[in-house]
N, CA, C and O atoms as a GROMACS GRO file, in nm:
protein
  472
    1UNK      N    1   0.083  -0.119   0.000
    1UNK     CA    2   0.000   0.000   0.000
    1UNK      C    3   0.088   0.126   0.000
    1UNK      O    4   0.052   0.228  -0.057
    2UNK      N    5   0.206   0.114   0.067
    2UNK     CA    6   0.287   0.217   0.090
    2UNK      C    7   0.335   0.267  -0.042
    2UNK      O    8   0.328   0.389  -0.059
    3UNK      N    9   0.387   0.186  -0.146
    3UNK     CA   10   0.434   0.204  -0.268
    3UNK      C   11   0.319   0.225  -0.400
    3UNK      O   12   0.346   0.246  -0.518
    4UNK      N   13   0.199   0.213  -0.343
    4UNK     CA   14   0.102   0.262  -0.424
    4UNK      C   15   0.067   0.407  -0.410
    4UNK      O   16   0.056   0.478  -0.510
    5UNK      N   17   0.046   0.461  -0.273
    5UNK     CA   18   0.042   0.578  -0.231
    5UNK      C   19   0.155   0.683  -0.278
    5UNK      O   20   0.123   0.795  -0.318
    6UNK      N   21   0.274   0.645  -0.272
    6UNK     CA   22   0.380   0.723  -0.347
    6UNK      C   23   0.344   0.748  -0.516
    6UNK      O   24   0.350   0.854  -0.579
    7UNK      N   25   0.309   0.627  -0.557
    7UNK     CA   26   0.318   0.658  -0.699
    7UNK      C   27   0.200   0.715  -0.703
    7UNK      O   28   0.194   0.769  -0.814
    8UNK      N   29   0.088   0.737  -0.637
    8UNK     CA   30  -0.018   0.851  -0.676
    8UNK      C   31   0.044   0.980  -0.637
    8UNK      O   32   0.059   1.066  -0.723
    9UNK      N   33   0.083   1.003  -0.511
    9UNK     CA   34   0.160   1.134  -0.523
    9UNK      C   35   0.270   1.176  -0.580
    9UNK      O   36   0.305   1.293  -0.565
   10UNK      N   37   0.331   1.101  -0.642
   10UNK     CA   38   0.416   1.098  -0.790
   10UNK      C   39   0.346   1.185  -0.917
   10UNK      O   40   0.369   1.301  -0.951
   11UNK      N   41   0.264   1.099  -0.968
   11UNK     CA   42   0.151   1.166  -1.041
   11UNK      C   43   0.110   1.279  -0.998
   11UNK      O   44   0.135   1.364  -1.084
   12UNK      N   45   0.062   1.322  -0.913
   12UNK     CA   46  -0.002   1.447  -0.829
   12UNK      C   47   0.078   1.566  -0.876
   12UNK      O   48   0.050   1.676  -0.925
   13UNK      N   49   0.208   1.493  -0.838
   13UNK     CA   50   0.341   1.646  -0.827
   13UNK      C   51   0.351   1.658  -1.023
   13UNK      O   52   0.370   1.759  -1.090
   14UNK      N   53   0.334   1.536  -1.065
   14UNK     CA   54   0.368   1.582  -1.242
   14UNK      C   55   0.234   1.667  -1.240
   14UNK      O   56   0.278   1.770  -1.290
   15UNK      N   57   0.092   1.693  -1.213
   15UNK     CA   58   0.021   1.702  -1.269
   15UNK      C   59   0.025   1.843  -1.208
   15UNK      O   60  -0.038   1.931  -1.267
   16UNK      N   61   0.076   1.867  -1.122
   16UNK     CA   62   0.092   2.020  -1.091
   16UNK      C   63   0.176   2.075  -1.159
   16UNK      O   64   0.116   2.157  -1.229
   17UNK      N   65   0.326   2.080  -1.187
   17UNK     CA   66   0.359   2.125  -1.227
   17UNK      C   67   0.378   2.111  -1.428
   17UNK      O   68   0.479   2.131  -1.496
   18UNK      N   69   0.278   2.081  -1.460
   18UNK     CA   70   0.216   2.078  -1.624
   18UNK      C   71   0.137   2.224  -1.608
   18UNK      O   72   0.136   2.320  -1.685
   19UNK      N   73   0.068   2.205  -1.477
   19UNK     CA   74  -0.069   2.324  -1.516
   19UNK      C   75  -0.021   2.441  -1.437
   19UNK      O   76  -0.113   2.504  -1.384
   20UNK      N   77   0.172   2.514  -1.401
   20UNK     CA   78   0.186   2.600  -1.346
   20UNK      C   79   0.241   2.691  -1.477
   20UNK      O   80   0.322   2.637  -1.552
   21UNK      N   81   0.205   2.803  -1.500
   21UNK     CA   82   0.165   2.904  -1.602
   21UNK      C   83   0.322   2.918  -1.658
   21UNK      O   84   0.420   2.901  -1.587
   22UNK      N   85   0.326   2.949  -1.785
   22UNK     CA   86   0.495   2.928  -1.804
   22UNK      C   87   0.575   3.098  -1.793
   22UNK      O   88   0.697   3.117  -1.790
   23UNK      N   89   0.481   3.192  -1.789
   23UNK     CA   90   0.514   3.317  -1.725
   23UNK      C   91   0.609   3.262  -1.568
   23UNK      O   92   0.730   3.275  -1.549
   24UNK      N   93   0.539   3.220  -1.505
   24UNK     CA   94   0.599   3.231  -1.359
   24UNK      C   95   0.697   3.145  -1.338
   24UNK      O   96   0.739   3.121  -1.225
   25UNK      N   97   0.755   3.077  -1.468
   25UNK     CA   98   0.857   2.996  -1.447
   25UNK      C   99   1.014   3.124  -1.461
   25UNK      O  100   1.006   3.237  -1.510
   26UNK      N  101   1.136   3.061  -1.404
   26UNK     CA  102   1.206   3.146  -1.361
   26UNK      C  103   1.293   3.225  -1.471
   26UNK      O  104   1.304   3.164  -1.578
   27UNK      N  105   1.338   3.315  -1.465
   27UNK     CA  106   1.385   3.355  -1.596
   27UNK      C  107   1.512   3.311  -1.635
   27UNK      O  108   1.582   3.275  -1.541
   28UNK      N  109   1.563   3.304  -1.753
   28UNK     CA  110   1.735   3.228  -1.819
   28UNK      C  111   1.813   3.306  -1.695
   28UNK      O  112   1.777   3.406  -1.634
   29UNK      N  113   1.916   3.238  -1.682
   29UNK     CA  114   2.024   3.296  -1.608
   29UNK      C  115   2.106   3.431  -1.695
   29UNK      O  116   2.131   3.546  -1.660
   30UNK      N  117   2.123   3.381  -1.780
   30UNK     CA  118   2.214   3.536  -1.824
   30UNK      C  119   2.128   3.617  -1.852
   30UNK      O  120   2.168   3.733  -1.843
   31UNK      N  121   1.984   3.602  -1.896
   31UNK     CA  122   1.914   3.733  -1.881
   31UNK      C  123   1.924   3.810  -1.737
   31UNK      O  124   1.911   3.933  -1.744
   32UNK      N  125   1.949   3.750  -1.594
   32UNK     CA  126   1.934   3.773  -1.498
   32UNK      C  127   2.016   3.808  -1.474
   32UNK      O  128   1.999   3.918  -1.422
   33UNK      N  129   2.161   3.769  -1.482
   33UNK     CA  130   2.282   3.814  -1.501
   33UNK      C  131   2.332   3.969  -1.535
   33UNK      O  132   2.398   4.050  -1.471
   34UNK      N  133   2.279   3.971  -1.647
   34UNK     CA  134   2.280   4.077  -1.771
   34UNK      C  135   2.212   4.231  -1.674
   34UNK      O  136   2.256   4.346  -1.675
   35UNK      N  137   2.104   4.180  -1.607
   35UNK     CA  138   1.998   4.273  -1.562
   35UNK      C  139   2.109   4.427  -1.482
   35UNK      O  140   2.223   4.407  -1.441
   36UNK      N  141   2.060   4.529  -1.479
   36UNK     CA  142   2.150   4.613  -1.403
   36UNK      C  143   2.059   4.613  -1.262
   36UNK      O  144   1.943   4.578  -1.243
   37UNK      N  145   2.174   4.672  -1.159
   37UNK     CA  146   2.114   4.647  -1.036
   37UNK      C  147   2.034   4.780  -0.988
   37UNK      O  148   2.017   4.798  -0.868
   38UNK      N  149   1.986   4.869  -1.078
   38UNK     CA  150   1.923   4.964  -1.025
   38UNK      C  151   1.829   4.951  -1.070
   38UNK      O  152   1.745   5.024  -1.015
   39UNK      N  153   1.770   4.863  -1.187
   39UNK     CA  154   1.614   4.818  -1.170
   39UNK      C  155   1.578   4.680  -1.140
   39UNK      O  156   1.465   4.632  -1.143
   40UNK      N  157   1.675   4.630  -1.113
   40UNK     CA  158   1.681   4.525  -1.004
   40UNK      C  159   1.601   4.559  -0.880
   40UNK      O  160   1.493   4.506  -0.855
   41UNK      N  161   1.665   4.660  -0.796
   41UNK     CA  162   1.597   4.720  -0.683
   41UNK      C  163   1.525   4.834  -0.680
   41UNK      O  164   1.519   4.897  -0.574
   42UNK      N  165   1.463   4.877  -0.787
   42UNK     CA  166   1.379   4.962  -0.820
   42UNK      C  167   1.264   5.017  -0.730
   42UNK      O  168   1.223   5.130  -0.701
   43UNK      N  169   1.211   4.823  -0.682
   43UNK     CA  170   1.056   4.877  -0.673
   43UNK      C  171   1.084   4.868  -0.495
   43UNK      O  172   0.999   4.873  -0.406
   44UNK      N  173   1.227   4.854  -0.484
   44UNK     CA  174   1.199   4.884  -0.299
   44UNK      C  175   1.294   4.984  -0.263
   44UNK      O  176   1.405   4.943  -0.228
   45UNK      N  177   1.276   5.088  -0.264
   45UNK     CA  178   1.304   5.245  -0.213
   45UNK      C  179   1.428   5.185  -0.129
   45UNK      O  180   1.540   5.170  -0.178
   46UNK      N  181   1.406   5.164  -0.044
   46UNK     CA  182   1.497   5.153   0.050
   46UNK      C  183   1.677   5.084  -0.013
   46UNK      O  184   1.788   5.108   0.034
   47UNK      N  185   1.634   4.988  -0.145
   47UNK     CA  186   1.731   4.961  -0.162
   47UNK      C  187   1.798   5.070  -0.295
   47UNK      O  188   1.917   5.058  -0.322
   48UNK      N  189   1.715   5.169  -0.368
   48UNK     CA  190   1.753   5.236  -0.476
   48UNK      C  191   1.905   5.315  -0.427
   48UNK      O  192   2.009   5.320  -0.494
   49UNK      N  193   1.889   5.356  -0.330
   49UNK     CA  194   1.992   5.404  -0.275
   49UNK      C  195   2.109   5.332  -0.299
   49UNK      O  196   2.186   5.370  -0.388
   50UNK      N  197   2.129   5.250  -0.242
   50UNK     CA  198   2.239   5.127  -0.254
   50UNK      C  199   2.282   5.046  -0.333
   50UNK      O  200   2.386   4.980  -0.330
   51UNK      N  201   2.146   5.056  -0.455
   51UNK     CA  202   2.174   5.000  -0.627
   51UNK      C  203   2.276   5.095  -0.664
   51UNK      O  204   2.390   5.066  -0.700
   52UNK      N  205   2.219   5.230  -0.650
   52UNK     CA  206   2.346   5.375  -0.704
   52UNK      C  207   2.466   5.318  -0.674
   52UNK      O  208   2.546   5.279  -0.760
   53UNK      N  209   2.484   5.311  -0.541
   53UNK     CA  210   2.616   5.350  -0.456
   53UNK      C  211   2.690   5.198  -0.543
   53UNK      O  212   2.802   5.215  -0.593
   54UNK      N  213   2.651   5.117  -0.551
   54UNK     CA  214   2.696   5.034  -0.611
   54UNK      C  215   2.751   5.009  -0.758
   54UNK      O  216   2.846   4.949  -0.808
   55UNK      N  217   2.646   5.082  -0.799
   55UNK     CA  218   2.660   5.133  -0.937
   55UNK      C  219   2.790   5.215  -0.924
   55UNK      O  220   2.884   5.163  -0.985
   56UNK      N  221   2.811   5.289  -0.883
   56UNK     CA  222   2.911   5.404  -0.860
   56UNK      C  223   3.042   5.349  -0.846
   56UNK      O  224   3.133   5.424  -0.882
   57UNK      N  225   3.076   5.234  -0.800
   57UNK     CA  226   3.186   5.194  -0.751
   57UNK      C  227   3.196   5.073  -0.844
   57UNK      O  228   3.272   4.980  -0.821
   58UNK      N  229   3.088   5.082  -0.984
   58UNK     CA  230   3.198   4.945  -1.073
   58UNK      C  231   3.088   4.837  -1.032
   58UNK      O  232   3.137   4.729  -1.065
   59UNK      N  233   3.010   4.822  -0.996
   59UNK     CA  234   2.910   4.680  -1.002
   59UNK      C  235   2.779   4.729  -1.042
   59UNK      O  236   2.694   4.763  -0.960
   60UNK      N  237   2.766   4.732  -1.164
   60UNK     CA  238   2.679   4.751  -1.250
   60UNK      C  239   2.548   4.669  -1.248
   60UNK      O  240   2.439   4.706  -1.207
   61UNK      N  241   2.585   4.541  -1.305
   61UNK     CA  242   2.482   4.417  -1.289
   61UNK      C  243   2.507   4.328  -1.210
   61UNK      O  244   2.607   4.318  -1.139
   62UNK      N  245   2.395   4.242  -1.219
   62UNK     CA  246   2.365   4.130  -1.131
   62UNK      C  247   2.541   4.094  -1.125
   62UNK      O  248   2.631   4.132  -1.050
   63UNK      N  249   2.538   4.015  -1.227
   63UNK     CA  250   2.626   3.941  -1.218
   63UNK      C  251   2.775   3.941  -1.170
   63UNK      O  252   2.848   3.852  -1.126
   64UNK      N  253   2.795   4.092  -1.198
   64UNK     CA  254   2.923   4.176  -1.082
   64UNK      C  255   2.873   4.184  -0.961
   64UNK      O  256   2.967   4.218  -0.890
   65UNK      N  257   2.730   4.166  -0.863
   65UNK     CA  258   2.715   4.184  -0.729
   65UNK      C  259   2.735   4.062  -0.684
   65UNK      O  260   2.776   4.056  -0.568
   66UNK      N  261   2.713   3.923  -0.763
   66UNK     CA  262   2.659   3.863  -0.700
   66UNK      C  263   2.807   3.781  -0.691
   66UNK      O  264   2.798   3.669  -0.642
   67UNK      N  265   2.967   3.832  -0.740
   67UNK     CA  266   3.074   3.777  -0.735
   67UNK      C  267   3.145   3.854  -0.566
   67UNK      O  268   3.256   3.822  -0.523
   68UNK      N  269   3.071   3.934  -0.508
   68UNK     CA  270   3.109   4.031  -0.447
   68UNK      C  271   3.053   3.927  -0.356
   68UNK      O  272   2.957   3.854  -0.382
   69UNK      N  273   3.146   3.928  -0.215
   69UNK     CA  274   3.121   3.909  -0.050
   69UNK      C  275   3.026   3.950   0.012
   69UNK      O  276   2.983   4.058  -0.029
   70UNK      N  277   2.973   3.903   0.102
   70UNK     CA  278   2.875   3.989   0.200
   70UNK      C  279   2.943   4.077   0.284
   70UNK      O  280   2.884   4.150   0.363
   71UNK      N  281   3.120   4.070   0.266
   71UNK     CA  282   3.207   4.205   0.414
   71UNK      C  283   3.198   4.287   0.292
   71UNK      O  284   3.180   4.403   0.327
   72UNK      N  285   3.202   4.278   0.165
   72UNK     CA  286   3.216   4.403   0.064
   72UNK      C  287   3.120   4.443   0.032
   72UNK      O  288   3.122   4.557  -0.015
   73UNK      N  289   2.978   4.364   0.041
   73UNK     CA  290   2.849   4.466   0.050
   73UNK      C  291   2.828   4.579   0.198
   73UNK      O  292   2.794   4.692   0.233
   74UNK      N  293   2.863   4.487   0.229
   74UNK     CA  294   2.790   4.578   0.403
   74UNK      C  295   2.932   4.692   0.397
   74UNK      O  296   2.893   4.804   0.430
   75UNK      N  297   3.026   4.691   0.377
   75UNK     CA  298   3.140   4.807   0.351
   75UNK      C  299   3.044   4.898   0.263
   75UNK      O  300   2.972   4.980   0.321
   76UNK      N  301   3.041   4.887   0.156
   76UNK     CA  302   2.968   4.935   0.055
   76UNK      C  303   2.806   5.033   0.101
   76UNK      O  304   2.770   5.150   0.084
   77UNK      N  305   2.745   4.906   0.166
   77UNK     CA  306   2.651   4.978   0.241
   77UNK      C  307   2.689   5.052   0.388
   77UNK      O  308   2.614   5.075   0.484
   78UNK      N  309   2.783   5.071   0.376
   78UNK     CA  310   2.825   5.187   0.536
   78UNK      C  311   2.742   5.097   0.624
   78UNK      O  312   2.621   5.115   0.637
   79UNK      N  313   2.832   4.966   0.704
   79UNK     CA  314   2.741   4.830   0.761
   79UNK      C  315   2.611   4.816   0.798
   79UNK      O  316   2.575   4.771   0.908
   80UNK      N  317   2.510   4.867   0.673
   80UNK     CA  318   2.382   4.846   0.688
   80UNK      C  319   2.335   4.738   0.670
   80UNK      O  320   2.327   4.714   0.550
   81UNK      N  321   2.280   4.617   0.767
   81UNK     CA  322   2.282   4.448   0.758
   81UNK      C  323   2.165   4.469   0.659
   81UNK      O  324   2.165   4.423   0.545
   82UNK      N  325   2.055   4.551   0.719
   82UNK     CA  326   1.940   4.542   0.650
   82UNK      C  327   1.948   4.579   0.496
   82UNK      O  328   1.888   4.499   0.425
   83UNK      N  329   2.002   4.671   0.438
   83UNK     CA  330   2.031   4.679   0.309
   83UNK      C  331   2.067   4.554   0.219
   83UNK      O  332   2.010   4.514   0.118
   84UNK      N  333   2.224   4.480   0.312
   84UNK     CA  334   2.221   4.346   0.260
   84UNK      C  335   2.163   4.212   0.221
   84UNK      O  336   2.170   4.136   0.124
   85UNK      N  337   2.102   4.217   0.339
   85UNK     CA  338   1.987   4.122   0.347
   85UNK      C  339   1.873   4.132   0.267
   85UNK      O  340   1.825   4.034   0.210
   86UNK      N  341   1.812   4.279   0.257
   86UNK     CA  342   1.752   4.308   0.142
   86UNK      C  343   1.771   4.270   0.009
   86UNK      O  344   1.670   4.236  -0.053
   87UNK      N  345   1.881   4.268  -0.049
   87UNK     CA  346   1.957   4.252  -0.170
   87UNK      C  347   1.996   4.104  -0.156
   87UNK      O  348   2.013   4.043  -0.261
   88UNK      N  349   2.008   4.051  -0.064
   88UNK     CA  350   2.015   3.916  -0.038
   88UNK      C  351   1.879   3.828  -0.082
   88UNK      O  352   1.884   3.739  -0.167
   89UNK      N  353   1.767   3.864  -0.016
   89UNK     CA  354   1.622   3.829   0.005
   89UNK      C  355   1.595   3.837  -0.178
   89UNK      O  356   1.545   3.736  -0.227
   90UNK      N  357   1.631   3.960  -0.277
   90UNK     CA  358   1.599   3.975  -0.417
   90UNK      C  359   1.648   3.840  -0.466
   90UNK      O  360   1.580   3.747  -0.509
   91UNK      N  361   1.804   3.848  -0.446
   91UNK     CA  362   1.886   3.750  -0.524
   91UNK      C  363   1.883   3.592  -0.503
   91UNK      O  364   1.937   3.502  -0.566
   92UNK      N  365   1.780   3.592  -0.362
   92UNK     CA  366   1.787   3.465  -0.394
   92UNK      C  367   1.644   3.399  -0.428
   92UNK      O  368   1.623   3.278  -0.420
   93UNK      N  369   1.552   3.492  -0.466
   93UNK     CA  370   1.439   3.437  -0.527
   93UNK      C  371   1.441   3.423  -0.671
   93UNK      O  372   1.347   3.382  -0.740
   94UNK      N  373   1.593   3.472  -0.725
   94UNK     CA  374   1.596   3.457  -0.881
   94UNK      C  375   1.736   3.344  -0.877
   94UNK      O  376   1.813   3.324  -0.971
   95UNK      N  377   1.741   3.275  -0.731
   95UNK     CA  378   1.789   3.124  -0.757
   95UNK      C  379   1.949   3.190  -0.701
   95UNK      O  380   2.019   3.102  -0.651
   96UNK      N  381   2.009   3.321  -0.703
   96UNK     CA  382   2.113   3.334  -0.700
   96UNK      C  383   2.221   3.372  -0.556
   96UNK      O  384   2.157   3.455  -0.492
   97UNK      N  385   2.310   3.354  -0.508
   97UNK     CA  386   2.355   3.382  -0.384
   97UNK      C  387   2.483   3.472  -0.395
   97UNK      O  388   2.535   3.465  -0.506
   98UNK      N  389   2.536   3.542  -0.320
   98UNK     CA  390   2.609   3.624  -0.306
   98UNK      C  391   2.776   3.569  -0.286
   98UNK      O  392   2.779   3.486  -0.194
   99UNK      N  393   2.887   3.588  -0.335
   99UNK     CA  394   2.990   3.551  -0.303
   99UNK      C  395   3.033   3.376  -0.439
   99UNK      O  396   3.132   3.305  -0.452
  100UNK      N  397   2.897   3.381  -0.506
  100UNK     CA  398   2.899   3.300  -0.637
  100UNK      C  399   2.948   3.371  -0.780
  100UNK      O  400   2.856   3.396  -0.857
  101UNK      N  401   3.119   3.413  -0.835
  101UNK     CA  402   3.095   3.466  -0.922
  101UNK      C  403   3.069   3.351  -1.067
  101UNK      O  404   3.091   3.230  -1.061
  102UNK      N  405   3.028   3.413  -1.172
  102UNK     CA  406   3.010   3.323  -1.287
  102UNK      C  407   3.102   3.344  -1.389
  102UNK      O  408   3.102   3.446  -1.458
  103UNK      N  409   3.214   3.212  -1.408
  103UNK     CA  410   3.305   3.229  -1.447
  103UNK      C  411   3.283   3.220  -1.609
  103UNK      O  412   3.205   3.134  -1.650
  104UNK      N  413   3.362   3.322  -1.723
  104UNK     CA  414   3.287   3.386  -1.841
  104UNK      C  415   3.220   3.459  -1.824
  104UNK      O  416   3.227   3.521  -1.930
  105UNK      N  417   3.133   3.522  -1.750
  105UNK     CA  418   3.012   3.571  -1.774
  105UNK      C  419   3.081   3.711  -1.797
  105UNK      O  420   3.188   3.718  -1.735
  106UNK      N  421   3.045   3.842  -1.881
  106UNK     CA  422   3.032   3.973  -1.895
  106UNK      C  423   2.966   4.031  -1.856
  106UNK      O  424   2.880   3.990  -1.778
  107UNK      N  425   2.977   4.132  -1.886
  107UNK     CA  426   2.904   4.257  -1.823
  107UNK      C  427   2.854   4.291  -1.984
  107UNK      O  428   2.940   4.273  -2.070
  108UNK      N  429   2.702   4.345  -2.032
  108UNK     CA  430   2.678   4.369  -2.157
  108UNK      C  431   2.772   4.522  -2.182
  108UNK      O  432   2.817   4.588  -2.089
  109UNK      N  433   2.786   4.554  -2.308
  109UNK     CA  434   2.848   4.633  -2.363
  109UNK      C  435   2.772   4.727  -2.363
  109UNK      O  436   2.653   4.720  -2.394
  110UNK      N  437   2.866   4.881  -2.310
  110UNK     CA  438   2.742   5.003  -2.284
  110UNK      C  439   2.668   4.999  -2.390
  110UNK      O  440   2.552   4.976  -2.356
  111UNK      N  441   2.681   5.015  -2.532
  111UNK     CA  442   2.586   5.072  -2.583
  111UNK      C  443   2.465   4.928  -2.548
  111UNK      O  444   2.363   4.955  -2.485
  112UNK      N  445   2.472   4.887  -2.562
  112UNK     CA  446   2.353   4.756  -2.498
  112UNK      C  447   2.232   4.845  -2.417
  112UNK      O  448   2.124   4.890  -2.455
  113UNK      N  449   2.302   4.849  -2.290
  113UNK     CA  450   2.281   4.908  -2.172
  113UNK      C  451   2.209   5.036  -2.220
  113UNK      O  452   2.096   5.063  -2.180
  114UNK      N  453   2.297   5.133  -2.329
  114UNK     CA  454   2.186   5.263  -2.375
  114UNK      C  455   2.083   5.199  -2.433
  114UNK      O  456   1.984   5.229  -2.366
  115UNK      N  457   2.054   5.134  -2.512
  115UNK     CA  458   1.913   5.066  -2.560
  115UNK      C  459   1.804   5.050  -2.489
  115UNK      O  460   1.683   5.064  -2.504
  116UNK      N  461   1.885   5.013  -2.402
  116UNK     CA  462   1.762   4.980  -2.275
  116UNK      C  463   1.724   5.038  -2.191
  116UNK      O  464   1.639   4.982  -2.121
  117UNK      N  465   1.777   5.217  -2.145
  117UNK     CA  466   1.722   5.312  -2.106
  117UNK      C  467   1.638   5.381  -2.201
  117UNK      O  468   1.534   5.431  -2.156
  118UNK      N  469   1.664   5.392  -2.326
  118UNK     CA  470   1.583   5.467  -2.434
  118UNK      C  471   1.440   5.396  -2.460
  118UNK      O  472   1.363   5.443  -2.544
   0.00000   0.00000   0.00000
């Protein structure tokens, strides 16, 4: 009985994830990568501040923050934990962790980057 019960909830778990919407599935990594970190943290005030400051000092996108330490964020953030953690809490709902850099990966080429403000 035990091994019948599994294979129905076997089935169960395929049949959920067939009917979960393909919008909410997660986005490519180098698109995420690619992303810059000031509309990254756009929609939470608290962190726009600290997208700049970051910006300012050479870590543009994702993918340059997320090669960076948690002692070189909180430096960065003048040791604001909560800022980090904030930026922590973003990055890891798009799968990614801090102190992981991605070896190859670039930074897109400015004019790229102008395209995508215009």
């Amino acid at each position: 009985m035990g091994s019948r019960m599994a294979f129905l909830a076997d089935d169960k778990d395929d049949d959920i994830a067939l009917t979960v919407p393909r919008s909410l599935a997660p986005p490519r990594r180098e698109s995420v990568l690619d992303r810059d970190v000031v509309s990254l943290c756009s929609r939470q005030r608290q962190l726009l501040e600290f997208a700049f400051r970051l910006a300012d000092n050479g870590h543009t996108h994702v993918g340059d923050v997320i090669a960076l330490s948690r002692y070189t964020l909180l430096d960065l953030a003048d040791g604001c934990d909560d800022l980090v953690e904030g930026l922590e809490l973003i990055l890891g709902h798009l799968g990614l962790a801090l102190d992981s850099p991605v070896p190859g990966w670039q930074a897109p080429a400015p004019d790229m980057i102008d395209a995508q403000l215009d």
